[in-house]
ChimeraX commands (.cxc) that place a marker at each C-alpha (Angstrom):
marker #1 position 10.82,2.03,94.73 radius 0.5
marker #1 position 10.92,2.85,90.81 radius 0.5
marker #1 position 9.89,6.24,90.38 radius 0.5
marker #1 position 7.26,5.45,88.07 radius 0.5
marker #1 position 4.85,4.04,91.13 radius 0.5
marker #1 position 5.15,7.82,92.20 radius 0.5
marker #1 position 1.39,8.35,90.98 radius 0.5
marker #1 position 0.28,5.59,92.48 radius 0.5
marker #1 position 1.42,5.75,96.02 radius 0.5
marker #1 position 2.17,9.45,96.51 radius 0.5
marker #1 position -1.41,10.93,96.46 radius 0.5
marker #1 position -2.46,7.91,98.67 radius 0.5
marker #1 position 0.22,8.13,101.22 radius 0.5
marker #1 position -0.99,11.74,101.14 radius 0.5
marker #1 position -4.16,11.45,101.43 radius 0.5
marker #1 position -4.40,8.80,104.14 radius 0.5
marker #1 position -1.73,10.84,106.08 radius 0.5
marker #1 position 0.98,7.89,106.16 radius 0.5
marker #1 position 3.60,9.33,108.01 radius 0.5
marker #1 position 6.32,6.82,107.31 radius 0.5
marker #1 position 8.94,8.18,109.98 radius 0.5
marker #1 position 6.34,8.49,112.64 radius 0.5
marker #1 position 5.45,4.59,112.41 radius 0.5
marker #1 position 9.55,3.87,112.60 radius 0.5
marker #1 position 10.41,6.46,115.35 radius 0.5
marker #1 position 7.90,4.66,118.18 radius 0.5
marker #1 position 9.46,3.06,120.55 radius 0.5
marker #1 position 8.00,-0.48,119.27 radius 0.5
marker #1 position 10.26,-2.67,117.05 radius 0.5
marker #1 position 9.20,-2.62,113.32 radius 0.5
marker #1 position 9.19,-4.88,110.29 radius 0.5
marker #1 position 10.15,-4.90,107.62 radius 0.5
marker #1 position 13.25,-2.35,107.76 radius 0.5
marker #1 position 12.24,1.28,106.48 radius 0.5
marker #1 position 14.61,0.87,103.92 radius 0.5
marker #1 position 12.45,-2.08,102.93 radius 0.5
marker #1 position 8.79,-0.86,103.36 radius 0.5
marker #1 position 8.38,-0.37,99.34 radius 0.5
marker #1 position 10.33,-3.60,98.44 radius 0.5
marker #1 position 7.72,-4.98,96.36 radius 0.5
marker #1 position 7.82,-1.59,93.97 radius 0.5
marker #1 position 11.14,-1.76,92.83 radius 0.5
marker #1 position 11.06,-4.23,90.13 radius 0.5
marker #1 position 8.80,-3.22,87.67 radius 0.5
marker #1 position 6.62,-0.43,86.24 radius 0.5
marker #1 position 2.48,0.10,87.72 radius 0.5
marker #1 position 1.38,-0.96,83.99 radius 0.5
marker #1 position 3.81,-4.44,83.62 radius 0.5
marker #1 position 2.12,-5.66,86.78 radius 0.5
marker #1 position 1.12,-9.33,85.58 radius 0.5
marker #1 position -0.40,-10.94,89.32 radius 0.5
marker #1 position -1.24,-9.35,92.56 radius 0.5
marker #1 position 0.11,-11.84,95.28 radius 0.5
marker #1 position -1.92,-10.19,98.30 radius 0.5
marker #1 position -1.35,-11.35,101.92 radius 0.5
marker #1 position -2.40,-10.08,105.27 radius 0.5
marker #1 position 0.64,-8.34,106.91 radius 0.5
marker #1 position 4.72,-8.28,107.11 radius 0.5
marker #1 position 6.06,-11.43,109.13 radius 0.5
marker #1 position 6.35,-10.78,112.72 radius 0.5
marker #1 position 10.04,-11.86,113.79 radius 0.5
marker #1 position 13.20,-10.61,113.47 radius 0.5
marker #1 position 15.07,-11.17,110.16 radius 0.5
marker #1 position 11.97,-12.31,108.06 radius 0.5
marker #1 position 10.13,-9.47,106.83 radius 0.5
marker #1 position 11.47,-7.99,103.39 radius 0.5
marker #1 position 9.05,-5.93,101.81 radius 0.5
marker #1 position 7.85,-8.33,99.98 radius 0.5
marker #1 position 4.66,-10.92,101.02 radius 0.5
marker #1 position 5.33,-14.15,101.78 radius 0.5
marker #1 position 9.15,-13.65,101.16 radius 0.5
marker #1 position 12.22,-14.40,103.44 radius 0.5
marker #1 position 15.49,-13.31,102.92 radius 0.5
marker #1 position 18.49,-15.53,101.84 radius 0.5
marker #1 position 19.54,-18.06,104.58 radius 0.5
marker #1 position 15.98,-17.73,106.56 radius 0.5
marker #1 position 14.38,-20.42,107.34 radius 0.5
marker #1 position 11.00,-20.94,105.39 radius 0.5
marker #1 position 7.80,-19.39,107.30 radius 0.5
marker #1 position 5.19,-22.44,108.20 radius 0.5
marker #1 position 3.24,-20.33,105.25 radius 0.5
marker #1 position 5.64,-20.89,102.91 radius 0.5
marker #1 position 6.35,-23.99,102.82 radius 0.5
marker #1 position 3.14,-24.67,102.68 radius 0.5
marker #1 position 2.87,-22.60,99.68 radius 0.5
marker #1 position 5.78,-24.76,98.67 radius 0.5
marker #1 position 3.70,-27.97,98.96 radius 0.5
marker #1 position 1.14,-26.49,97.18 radius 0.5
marker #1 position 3.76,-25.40,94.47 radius 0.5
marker #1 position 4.92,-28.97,93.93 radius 0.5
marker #1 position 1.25,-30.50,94.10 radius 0.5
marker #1 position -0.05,-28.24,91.92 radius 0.5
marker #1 position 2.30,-27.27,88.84 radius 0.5
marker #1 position 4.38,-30.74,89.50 radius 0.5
marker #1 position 7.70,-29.40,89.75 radius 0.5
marker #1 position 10.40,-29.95,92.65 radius 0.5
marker #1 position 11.08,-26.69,95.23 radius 0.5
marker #1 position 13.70,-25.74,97.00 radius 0.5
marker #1 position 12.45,-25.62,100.60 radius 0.5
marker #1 position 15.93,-23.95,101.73 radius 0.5
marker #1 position 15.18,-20.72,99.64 radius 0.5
marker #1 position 12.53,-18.59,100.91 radius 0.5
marker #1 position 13.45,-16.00,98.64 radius 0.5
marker #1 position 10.78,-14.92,96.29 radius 0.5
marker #1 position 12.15,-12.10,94.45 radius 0.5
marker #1 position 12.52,-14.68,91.46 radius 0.5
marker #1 position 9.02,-13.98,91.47 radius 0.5
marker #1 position 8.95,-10.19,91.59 radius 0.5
marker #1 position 11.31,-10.10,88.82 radius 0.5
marker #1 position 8.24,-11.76,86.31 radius 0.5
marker #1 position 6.23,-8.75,87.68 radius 0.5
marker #1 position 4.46,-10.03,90.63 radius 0.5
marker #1 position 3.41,-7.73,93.07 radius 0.5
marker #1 position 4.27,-9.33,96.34 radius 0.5
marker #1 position 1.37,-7.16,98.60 radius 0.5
marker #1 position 0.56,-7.01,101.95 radius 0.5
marker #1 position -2.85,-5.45,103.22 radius 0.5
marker #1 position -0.62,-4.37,105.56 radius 0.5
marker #1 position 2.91,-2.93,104.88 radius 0.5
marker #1 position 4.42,-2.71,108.37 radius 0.5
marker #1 position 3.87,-4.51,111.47 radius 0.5
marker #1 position 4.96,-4.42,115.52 radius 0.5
marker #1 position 7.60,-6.68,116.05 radius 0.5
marker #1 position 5.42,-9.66,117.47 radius 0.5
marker #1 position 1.97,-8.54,116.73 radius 0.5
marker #1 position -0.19,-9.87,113.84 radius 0.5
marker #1 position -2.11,-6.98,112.35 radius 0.5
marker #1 position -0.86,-4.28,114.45 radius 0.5
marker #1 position -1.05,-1.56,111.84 radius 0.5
marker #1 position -4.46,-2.70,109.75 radius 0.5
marker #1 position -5.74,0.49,110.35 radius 0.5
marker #1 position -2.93,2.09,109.22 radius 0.5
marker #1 position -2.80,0.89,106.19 radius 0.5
marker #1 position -6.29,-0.55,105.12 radius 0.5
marker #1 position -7.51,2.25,102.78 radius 0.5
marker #1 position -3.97,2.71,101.53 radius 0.5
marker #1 position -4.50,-0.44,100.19 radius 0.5
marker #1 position -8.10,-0.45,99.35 radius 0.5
marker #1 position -7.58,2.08,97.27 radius 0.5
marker #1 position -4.34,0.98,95.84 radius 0.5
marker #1 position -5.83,-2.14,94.94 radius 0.5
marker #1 position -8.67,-0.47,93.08 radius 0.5
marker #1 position -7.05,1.67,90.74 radius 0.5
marker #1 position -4.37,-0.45,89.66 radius 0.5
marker #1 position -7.31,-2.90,88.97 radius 0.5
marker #1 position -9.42,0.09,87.19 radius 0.5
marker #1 position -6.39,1.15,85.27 radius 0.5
marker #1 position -5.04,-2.58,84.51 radius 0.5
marker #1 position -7.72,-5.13,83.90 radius 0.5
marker #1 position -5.39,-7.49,82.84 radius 0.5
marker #1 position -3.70,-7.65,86.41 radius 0.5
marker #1 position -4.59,-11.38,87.97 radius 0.5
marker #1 position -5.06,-11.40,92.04 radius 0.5
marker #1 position -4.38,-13.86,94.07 radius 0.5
marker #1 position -6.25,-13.42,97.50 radius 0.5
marker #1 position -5.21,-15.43,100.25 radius 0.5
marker #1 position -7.00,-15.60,103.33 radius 0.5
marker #1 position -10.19,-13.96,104.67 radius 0.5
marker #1 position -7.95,-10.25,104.77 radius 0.5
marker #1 position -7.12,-9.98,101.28 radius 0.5
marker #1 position -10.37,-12.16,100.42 radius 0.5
marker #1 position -12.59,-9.12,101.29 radius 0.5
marker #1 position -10.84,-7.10,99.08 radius 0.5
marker #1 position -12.25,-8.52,95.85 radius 0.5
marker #1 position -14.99,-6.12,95.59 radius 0.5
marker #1 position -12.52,-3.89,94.84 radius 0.5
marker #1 position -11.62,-5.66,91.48 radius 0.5
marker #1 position -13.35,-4.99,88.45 radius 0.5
marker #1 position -12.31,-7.76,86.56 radius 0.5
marker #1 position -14.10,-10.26,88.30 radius 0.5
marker #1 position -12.83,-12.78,86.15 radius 0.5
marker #1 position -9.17,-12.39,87.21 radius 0.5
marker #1 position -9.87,-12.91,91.01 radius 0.5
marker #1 position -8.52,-16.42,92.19 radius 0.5
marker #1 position -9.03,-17.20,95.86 radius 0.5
marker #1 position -7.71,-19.15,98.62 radius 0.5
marker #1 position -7.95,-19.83,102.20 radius 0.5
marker #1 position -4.40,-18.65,104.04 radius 0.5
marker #1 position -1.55,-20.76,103.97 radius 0.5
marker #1 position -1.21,-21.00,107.51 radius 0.5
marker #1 position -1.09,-24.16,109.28 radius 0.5
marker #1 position -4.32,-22.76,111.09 radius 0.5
marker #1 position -6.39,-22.89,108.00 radius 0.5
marker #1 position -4.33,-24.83,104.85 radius 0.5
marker #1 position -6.10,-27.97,104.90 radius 0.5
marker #1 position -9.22,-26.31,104.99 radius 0.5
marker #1 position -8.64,-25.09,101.63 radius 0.5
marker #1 position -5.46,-23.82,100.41 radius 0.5
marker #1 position -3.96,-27.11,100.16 radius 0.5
marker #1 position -5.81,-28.52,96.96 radius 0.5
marker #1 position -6.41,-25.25,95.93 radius 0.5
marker #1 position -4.31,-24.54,92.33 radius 0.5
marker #1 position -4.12,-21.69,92.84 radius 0.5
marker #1 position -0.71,-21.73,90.66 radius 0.5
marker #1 position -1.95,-23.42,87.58 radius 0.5
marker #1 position -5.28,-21.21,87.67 radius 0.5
marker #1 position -3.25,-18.27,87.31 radius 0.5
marker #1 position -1.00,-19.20,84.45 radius 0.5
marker #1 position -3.82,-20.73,82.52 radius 0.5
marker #1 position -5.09,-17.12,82.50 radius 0.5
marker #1 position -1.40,-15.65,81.20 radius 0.5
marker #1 position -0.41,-15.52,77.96 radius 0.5
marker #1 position 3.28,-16.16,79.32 radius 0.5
marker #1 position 3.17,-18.52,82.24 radius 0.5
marker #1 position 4.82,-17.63,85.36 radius 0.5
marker #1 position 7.62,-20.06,86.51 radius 0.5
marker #1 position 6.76,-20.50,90.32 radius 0.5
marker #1 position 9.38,-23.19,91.30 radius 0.5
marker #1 position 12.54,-22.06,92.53 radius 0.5
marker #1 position 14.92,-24.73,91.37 radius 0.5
marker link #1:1,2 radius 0.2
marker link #1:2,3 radius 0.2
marker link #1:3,4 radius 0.2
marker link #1:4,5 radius 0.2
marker link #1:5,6 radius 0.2
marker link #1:6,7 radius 0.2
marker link #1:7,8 radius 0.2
marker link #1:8,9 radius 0.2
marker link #1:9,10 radius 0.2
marker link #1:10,11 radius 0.2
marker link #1:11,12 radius 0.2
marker link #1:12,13 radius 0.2
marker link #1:13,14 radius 0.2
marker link #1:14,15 radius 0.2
marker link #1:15,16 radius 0.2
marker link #1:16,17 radius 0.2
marker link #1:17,18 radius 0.2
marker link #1:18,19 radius 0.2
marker link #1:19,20 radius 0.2
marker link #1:20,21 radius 0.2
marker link #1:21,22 radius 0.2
marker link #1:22,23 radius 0.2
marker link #1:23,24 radius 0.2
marker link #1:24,25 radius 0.2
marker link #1:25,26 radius 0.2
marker link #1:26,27 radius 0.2
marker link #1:27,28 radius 0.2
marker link #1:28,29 radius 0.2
marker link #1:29,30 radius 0.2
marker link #1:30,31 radius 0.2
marker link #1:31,32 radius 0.2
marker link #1:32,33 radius 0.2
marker link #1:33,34 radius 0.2
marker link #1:34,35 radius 0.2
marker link #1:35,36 radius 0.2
marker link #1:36,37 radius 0.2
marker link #1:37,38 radius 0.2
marker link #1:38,39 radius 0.2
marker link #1:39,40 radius 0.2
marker link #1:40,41 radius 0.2
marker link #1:41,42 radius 0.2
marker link #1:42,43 radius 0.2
marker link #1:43,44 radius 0.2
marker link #1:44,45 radius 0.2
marker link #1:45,46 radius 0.2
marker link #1:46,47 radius 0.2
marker link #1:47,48 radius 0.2
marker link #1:48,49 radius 0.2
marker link #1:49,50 radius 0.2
marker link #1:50,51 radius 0.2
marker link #1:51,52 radius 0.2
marker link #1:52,53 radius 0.2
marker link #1:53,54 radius 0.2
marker link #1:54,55 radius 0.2
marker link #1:55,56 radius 0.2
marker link #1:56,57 radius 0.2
marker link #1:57,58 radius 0.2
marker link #1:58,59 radius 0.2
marker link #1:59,60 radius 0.2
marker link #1:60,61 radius 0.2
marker link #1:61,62 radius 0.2
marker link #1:62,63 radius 0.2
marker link #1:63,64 radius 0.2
marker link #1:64,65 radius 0.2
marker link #1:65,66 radius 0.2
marker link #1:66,67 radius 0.2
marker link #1:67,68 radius 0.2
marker link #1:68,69 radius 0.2
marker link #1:69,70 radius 0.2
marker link #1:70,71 radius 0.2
marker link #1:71,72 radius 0.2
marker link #1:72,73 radius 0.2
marker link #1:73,74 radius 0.2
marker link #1:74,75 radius 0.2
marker link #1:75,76 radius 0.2
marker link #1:76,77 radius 0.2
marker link #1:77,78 radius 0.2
marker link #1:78,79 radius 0.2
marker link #1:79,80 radius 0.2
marker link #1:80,81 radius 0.2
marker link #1:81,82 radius 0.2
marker link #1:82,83 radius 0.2
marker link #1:83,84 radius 0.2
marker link #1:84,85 radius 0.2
marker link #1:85,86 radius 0.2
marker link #1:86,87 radius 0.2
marker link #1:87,88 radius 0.2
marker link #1:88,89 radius 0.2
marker link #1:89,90 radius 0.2
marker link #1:90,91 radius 0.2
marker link #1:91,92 radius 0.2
marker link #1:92,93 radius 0.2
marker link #1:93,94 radius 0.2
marker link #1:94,95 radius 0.2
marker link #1:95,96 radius 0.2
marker link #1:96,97 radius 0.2
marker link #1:97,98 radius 0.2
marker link #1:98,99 radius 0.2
marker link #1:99,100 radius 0.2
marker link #1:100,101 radius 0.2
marker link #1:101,102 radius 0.2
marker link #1:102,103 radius 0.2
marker link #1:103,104 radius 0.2
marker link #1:104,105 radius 0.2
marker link #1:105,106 radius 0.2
marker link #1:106,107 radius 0.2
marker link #1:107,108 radius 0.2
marker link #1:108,109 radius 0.2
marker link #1:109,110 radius 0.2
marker link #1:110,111 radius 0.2
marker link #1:111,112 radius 0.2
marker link #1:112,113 radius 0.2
marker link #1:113,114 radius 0.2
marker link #1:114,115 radius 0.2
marker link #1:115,116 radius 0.2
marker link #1:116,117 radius 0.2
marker link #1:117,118 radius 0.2
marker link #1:118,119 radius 0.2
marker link #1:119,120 radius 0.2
marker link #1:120,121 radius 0.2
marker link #1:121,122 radius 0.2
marker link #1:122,123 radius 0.2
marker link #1:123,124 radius 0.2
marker link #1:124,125 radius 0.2
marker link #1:125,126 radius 0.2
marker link #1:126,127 radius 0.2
marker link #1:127,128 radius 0.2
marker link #1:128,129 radius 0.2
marker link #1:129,130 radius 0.2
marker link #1:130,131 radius 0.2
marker link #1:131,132 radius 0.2
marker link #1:132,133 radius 0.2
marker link #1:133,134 radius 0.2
marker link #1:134,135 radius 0.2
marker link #1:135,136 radius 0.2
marker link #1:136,137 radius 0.2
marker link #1:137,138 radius 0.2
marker link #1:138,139 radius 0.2
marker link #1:139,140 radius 0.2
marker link #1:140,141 radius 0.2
marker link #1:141,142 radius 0.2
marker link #1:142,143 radius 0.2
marker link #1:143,144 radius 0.2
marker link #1:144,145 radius 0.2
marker link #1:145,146 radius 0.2
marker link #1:146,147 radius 0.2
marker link #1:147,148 radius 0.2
marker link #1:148,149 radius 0.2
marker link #1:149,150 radius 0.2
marker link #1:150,151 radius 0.2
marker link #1:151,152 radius 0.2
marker link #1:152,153 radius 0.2
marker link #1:153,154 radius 0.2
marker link #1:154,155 radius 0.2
marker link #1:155,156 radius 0.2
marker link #1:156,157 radius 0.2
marker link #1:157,158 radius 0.2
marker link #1:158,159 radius 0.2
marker link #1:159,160 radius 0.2
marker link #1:160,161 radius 0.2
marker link #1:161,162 radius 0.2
marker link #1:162,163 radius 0.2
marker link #1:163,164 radius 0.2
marker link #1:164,165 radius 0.2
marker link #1:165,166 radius 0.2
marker link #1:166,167 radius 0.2
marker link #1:167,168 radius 0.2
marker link #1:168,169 radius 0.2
marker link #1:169,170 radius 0.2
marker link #1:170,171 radius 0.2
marker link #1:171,172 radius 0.2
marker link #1:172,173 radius 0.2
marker link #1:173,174 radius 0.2
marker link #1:174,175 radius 0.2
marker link #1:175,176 radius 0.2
marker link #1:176,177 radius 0.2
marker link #1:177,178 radius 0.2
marker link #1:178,179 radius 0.2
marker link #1:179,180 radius 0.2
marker link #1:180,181 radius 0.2
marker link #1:181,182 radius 0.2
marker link #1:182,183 radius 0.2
marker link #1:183,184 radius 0.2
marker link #1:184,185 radius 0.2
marker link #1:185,186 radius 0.2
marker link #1:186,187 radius 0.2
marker link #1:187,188 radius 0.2
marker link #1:188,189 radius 0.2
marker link #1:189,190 radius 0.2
marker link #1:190,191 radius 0.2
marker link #1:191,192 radius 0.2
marker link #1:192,193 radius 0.2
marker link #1:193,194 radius 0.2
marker link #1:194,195 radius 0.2
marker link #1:195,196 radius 0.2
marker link #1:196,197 radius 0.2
marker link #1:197,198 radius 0.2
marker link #1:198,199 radius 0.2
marker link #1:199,200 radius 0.2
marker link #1:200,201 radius 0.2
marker link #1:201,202 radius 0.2
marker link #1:202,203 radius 0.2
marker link #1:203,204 radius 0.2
marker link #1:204,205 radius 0.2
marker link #1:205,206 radius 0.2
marker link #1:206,207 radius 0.2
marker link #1:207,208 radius 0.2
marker link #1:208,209 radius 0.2
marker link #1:209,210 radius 0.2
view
């Protein structure tokens, strides 16, 4: 974590009593790695933020989960949520991906925040530690959005989806159903997500991965 996210997650993890080493020494198995948890904060500074990528929670088996949402490490196979952000990728923005790289840190490194509502998880169980983190979060979300209106969110999924009262610029809120295989072709797939976002950027983001 860069040391300049200090202000922003300190007085939260404060606040809300986060007790980091408590939620790694229980006896249940838990992802992503502590040495992980703040993945997503290490690439930029609080004010270069350009997008908000917010998910529901880390991924649930062994080896995936990398601090960052959505994201696999190198050699991992590719989440069923992924590639079907892949497809969406390719529809959308026309370009080819690389469904062998899960990898998203490509993506971190044009200053998205990779988020989840959630930033640890039981090994197995999907939304284990919601209440854990929820007002973190909340309250994350909302002053990055009060201090940077030009941050863009993208909200996938009914989680992250209930979050956008948070946002003051209205305006920069696009939304999707999750990528899941549960609920893409009721919404996500068709979506463009991609190309909404970048129309609203100055300087586009470059989402494929070849």
């Amino acid at each position: 974590m860069l040391k300049s996210w200090d202000k922003y997650l300190e007085p939260l993890i404060n606040k809300y009593e986060i007790d980091i080493d408590k939620i790694y020494d229980s006896s249940d198995i838990i992802y992503p790695p502590k040495e992980k948890i703040w993945n997503a904060f290490s690439y930029f500074n609080p004010e270069e933020t350009k997008v908000i990528l917010l998910g529901l929670d880390p991924y649930i088996r062994e080896d995936q989960a990398m601090g960052l949402s959505f994201s696999v490490p190198d050699g991992e196979d590719l989440p069923p949520s992924l590639k079907n952000i892949y497809k969406e990728i390719e529809s959308d923005i026309g370009c080819k991906m690389n469904f062998k790289n899960g990898n998203l840190i490509d993506w971190a490194k044009q200053n998205i925040l990779l988020l989840n509502s959630a930033l640890t998880v039981i090994q197995g169980k999907t939304g284990s530690h919601t209440k854990i983190w929820s007002q973190f979060t909340d309250s994350l979300i909302k002053n990055l959005s009060n201090d940077f209106p030009h941050i863009i969110f993208i909200l996938l999924g009914n989680v992250a989806r209930s979050k956008a009262s948070l946002i003051e610029n209205k305006n920069n809120i696009i939304e999707a159903v999750h990528p899941s295989p549960l609920s893409a072709n009721r919404g996500f797939f068709g979506s463009k997500i991609f190309s909404k976002c970048n129309k609203l950027l100055v300087k586009p983001i470059n989402w494929c991965n070849y």
